[in-house]
C-alpha positions in Angstrom: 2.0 -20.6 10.6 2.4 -20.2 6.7 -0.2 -17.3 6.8 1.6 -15.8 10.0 5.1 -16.4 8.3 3.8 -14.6 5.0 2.5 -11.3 6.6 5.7 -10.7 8.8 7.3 -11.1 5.2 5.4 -9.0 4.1 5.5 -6.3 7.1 9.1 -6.4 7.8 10.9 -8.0 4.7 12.5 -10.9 4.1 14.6 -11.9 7.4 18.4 -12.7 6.3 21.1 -14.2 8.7 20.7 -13.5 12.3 17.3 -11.8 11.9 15.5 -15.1 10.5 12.3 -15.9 12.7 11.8 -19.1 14.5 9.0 -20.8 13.9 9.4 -22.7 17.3 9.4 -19.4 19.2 6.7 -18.3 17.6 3.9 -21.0 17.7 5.0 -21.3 21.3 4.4 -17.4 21.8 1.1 -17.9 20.2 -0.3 -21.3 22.3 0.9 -19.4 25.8 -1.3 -16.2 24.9 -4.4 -18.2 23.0 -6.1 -19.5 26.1 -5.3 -15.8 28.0 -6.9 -14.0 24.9 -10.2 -16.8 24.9 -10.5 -16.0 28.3 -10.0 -12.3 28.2 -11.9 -11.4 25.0 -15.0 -12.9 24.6 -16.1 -15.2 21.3 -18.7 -12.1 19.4 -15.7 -10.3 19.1 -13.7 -12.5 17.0 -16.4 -13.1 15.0 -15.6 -9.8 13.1 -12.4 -11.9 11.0 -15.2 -14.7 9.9 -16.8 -11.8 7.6 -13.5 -9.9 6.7 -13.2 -9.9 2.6 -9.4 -11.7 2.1 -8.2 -8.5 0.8 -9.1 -7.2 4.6 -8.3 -9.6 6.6 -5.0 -9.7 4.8 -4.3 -6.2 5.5 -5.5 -6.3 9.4 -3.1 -9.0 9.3 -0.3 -6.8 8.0 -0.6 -4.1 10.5 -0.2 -6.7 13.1 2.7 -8.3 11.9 3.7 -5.0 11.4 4.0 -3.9 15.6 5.9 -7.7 16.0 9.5 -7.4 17.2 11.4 -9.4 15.3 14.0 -9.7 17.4 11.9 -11.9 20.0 11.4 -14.6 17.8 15.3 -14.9 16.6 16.6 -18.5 15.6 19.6 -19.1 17.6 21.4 -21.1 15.1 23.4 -24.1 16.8 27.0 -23.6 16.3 29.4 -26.2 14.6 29.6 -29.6 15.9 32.8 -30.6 17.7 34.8 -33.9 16.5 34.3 -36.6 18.3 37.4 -37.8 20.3 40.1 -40.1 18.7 39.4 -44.0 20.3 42.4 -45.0 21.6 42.9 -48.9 21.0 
């Protein structure tokens, strides 16, 4: 998640306020579509990112991060807490 934080850092800024991404969203983006895309796309063709320089892959993984809409994976802040009622005696 660290890696996948940094490059849509690095693609899109650094998210302020309302636009701040949610991890939670994310990773759960990423487990519903990893078995689909295991299935779909067979094993040799991943095997391209275990050779990638760093310098590459980090740049393959800018482009990605690059087409994500942000907006998808906004944090929904909880708004402020209410005061509990007075106890009556």
């Amino acid at each position: 998640m660290a890696v996948i934080n940094a490059a849509l850092r690095r693609a899109h800024g650094q998210p302020q306020g309302a636009h701040e991404v949610s991890s939670d969203d994310l990773a759960l983006a990423i487990r519903q579509t990893y078995d689909g895309m295991m299935v779909a796309i067979p094993a040799p063709h991943w095997a391209v990112f275990q050779t990638m320089a760093p310098a590459v892959l980090a740049e393959v993984l800018r482009e990605l991060a690059a087409s994500v809409r942000l907006s998808k994976y906004r944090k929904h802040p909880r708004g402020p807490k209410k005061k509990p009622p007075a106890r009556s005696a």
